[in-house]
VEXDREN-2710 file (C-alpha; in Angstrom, 1 decimal):
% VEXDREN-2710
k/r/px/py/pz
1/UNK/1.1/13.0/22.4
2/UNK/4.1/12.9/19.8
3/UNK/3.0/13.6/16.5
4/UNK/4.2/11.4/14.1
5/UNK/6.2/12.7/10.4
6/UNK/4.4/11.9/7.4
7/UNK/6.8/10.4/4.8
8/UNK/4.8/10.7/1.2
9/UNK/6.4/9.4/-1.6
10/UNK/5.8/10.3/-5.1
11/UNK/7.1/9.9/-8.6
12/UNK/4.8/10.5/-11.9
13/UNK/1.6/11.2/-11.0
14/UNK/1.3/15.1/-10.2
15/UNK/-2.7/15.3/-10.5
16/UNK/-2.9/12.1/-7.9
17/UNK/-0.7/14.2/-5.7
18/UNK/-2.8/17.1/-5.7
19/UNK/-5.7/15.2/-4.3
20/UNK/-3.5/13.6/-1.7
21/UNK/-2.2/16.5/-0.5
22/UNK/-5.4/18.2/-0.5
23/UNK/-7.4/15.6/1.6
24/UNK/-3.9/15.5/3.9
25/UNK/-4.4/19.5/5.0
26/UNK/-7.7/18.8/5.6
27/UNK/-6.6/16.6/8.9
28/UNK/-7.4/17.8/12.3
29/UNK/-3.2/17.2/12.7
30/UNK/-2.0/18.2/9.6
31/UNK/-0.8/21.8/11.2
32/UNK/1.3/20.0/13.5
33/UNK/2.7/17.2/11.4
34/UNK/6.0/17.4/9.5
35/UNK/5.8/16.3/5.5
36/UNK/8.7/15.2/4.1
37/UNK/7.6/14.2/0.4
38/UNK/10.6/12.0/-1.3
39/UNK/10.0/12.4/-5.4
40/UNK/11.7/9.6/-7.0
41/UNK/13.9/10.6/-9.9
42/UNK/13.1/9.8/-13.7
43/UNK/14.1/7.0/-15.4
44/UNK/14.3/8.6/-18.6
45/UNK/13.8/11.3/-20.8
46/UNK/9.9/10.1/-21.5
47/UNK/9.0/10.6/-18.1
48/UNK/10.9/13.8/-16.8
49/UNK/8.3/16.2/-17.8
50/UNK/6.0/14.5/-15.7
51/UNK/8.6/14.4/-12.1
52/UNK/9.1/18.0/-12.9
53/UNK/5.3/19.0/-12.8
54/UNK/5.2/16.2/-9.4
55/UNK/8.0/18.6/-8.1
56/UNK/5.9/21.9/-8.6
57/UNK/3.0/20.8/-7.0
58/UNK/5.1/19.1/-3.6
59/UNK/7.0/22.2/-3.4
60/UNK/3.8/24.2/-3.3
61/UNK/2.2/21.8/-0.7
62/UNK/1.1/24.1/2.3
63/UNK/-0.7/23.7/5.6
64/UNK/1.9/21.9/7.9
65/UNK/4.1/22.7/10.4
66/UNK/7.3/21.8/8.4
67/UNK/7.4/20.4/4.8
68/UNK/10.9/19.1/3.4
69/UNK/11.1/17.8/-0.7
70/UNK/13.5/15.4/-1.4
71/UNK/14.1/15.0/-4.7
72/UNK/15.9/12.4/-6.3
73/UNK/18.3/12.8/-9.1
74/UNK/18.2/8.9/-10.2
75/UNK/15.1/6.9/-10.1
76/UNK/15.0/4.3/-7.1
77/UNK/11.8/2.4/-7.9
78/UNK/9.4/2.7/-5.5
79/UNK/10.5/-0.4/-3.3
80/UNK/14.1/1.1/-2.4
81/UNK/12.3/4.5/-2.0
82/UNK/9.8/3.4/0.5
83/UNK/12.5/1.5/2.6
84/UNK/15.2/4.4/2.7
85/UNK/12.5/6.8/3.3
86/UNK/11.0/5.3/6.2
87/UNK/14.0/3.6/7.6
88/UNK/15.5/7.8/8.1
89/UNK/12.4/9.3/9.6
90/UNK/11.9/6.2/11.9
91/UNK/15.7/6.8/13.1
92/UNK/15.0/9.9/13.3
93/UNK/11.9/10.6/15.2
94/UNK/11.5/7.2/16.0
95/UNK/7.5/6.7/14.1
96/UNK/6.9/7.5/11.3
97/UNK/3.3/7.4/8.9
98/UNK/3.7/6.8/5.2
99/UNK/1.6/7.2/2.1
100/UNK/1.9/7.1/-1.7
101/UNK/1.3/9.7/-3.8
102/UNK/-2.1/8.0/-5.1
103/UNK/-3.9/8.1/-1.3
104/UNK/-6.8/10.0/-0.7
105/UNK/-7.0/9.9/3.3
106/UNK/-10.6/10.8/5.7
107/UNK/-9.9/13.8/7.9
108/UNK/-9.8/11.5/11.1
109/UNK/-6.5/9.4/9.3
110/UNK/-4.0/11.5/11.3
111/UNK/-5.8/11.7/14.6
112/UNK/-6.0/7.5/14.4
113/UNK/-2.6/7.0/13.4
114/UNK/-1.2/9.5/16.1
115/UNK/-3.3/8.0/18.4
116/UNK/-2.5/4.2/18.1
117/UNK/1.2/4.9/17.5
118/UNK/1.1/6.6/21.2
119/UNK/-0.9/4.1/22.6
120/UNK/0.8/1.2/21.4
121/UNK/4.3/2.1/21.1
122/UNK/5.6/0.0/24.0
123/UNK/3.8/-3.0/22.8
124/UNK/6.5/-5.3/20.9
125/UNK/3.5/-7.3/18.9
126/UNK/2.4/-4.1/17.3
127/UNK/4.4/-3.5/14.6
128/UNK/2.1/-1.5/12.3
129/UNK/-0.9/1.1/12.3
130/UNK/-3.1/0.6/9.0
131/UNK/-5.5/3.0/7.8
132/UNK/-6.5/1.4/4.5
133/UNK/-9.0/-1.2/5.8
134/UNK/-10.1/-4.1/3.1
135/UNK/-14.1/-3.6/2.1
136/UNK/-14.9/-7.1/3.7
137/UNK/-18.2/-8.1/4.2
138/UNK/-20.4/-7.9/7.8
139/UNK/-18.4/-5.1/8.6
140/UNK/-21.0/-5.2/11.6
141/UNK/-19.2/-7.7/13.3
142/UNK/-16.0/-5.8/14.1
143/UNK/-15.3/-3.8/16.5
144/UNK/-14.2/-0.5/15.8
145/UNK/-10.6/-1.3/15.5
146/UNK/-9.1/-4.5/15.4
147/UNK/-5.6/-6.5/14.9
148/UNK/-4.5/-8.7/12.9
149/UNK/-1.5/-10.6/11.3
150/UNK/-1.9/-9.1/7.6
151/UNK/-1.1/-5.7/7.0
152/UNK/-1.5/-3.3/4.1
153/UNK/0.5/-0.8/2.1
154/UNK/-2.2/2.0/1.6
155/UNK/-1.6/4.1/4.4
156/UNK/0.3/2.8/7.3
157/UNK/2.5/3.8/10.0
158/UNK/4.9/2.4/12.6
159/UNK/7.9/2.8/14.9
160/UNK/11.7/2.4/14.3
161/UNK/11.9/-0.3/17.0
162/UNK/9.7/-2.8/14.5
163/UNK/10.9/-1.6/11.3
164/UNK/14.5/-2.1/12.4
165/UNK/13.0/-5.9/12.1
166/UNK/13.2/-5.5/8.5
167/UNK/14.5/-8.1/6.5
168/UNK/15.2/-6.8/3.4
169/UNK/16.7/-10.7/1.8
170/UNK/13.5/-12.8/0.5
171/UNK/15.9/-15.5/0.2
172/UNK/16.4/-15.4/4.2
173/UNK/12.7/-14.8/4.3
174/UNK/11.9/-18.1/2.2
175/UNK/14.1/-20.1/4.4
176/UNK/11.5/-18.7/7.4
177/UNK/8.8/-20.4/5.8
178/UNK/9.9/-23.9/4.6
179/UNK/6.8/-25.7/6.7
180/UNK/4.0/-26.1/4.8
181/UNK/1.7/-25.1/7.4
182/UNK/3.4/-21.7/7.7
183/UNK/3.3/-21.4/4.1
184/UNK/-0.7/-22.0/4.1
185/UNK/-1.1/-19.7/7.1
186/UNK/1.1/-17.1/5.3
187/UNK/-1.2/-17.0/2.7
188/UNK/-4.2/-16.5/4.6
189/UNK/-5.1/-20.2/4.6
190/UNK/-4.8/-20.5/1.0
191/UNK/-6.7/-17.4/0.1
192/UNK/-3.7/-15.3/-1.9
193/UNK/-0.6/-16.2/-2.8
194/UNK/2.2/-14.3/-0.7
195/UNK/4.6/-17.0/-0.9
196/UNK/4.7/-16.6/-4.4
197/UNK/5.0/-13.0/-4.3
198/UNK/8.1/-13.8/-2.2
199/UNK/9.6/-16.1/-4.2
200/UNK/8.9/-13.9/-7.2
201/UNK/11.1/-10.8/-5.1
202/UNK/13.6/-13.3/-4.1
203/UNK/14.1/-14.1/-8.0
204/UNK/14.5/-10.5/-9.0
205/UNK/11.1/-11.1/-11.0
206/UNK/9.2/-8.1/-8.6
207/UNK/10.5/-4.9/-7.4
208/UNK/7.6/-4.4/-4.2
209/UNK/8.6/-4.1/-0.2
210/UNK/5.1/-4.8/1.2
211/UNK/5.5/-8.3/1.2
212/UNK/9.1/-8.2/2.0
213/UNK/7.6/-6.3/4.9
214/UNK/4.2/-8.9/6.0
215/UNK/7.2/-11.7/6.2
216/UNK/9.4/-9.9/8.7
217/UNK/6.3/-9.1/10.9
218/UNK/5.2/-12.7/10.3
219/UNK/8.1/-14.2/11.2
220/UNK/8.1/-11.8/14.9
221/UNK/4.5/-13.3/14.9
222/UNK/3.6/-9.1/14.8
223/UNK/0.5/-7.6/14.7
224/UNK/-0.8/-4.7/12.6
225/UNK/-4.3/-2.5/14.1
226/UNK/-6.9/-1.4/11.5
227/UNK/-9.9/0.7/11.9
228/UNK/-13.3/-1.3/10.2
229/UNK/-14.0/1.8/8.5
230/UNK/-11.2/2.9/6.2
231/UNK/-9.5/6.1/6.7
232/UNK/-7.6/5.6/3.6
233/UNK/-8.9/5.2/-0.5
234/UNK/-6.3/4.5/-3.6
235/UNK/-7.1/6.4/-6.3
236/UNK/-4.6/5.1/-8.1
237/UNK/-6.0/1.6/-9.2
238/UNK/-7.1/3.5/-12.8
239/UNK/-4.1/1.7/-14.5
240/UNK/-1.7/4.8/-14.1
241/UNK/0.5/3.6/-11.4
242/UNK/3.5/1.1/-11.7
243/UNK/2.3/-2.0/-9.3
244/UNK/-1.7/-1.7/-9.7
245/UNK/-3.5/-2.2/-13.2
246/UNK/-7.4/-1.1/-13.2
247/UNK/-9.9/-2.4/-10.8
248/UNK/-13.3/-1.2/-8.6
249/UNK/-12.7/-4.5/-6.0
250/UNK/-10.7/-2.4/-3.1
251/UNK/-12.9/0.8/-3.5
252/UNK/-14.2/1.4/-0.4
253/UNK/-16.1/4.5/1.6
254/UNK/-14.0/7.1/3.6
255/UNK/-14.8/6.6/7.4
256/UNK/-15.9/9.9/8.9
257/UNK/-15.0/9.0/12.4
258/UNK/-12.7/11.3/15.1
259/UNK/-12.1/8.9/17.8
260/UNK/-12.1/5.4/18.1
261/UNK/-12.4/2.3/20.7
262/UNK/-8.9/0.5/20.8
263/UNK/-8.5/-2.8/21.8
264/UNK/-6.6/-4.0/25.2
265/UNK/-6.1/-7.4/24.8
266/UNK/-3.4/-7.4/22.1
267/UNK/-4.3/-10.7/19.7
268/UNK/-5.4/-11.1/16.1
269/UNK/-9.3/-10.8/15.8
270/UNK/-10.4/-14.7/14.8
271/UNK/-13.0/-12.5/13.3
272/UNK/-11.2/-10.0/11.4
273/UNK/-9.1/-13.5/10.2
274/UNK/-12.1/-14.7/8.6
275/UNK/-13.7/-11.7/6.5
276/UNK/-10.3/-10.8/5.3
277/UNK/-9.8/-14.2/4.2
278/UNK/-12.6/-14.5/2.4
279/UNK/-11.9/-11.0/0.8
280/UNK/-8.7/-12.0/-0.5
281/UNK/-9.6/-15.1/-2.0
282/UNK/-12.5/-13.4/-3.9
283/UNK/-9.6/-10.9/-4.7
284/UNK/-7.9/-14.2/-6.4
285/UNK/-11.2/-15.2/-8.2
286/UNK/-11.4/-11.7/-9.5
287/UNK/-8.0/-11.5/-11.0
288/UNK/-8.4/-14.7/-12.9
289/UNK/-11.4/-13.6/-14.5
290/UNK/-9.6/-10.0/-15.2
291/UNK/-6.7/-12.5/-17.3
292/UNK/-9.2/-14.3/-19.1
293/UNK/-10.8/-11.4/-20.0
294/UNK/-7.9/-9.4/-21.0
295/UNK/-6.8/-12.5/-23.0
296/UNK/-10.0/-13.1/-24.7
297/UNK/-9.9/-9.6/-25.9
298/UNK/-6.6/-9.7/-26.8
299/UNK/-7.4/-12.8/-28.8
300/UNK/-10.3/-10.8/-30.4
301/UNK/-7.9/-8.4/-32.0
302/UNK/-5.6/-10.5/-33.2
303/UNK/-8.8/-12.5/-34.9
304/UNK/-9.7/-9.3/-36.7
305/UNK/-6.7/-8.3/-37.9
306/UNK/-6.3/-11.6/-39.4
307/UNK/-10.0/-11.6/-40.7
308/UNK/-8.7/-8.4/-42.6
309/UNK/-5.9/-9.5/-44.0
310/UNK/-7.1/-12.5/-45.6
311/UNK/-9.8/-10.0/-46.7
312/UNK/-7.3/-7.5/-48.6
313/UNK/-5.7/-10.6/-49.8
314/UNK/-8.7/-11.8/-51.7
315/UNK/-9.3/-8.3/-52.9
316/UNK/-5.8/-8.2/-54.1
317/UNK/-5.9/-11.1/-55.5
318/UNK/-9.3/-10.2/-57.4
END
């Protein structure tokens, strides 16, 4: 079996990096797997300090059978990052597995990934390996591992022959999706709004590659395997990260599993369809109430400053 390179990219987060890297070594594969961690530059003064001590704690990274820093002089943004990094490993070695510097992976992550990239890699429908797996309900109902259409940014790998499918123009992307039935199925029937996420990118209003990335394997009608019991947790949904603001919702529990059951028949999981549906548009529901809660507060503040003005007015004026 091939072993995979791990690309890990980082920026400003050198404690969340420890912990990646830490729950990385303790992989069955992590010995035999390259690491090539890409540090994104600063974009400032304000945040050098913080690359530098990212920098010092990737170049004392240990435990694998090659490790390679890159570090950036300018700062990319984590979108062109991701999509250099990848797109040179997987032309390179021809697979690659990527994580974020904010990914705390079960010991079993590298055996699955290795594994399904190996056993899928002449299948032209398989375009991505996930180990981040959503914490739907009725788990109970899925099989071990699973495919479907959606895929995820928390741990994932895949080959250079479907990332080459890439298309890096939302507006091309957009184009793709004109029918509104494909825009409904896009977005899960309805449940979260990718197509706006699309047209956001395509207006220069978001920065991300994820969704950039669920449109090209959409439009190749591609398929992406998960596990039912994560391998992967984000630790970064505290509010330190760039993309992600606070939240418990995606916290789920680290699978312990070695080996797994992989499917044959290679079709998207009605099943799977259906709990991560339902997931996202609770996701949706949960965000809405996060806004109104953040403006209610915000609204709260502004009330009591102006409750204490008008109250060192009067005294002023007494």
């Amino acid at each position: 079996m091939a072993i995979a390179p791990i690309a890990l990219f980082a920026y400003n987060r050198p404690a969340h990096l420890q912990r990646t890297l830490y729950a990385l070594q303790a992989n069955t594969l992590a010995r035999e797997s390259m690491l090539y961690v890409f540090s994104d530059g600063p974009k400032g003064s304000h945040d050098a300090d913080a690359v530098r001590a990212v920098r010092e704690v990737a170049g004392c990274a240990e435990g694998f059978s090659k490790i390679v820093v890159q570090e950036r002089e300018k700062n990319l943004g984590l979108a062109q990052s991701v999509i250099s990094g990848v797109t040179e490993l997987a032309n390179k070695h021809g697979r690659v597995i990527v994580l974020e510097d904010d990914l705390v992976v079960a010991p079993g992550f590298l055996s699955f990934m290795n594994q399904a990239l190996e056993r899928y890699h002449a299948e032209p429908r398989v375009m991505q390996i996930s180990g981040y797996m959503f914490p739907v309900k009725d788990l109970s109902r899925l099989n071990s591992t699973f495919f479907s259409r959606i895929p995820t940014s928390w741990g994932w790998a895949t080959w250079n022959r479907a990332w080459n499918r890439l298309e890096r123009d939302s507006s091309k992307l957009l184009a793709g999706l004109v029918d509104e039935t494909q825009r409904t199925a896009f977005n899960v029937d309805g449940a979260y709004p990718y197509f706006e996420h699309l047209a956001l990118q395509a207006e220069g209003k978001l920065d991300v590659w994820g969704v950039r990335w669920y449109a090209s394997m959409f439009a190749a009608n591609g398929l992406c395997l998960y596990p039912s019991r994560s391998l992967v947790q984000n630790i970064g949904i505290d509010g330190s990260g760039v993309h992600c603001s606070s939240s418990q919702y995606f916290n789920v529990m680290l699978s312990t599993l070695e080996s797994w059951d992989y499917p044959d028949a290679v079709t998207e999981s009605a099943i799977a369809r259906e709990l991560i549906r339902s997931f996202l548009a609770g996701l949706r529901s949960e965000q809405k109430i996060s806004t109104i809660v953040e403006l209610t507060s915000r609204l709260r503040m502004v009330a009591g400053r102006i409750k204490r003005s008008i109250s060192s007015a009067v005294q002023r004026a007494g």
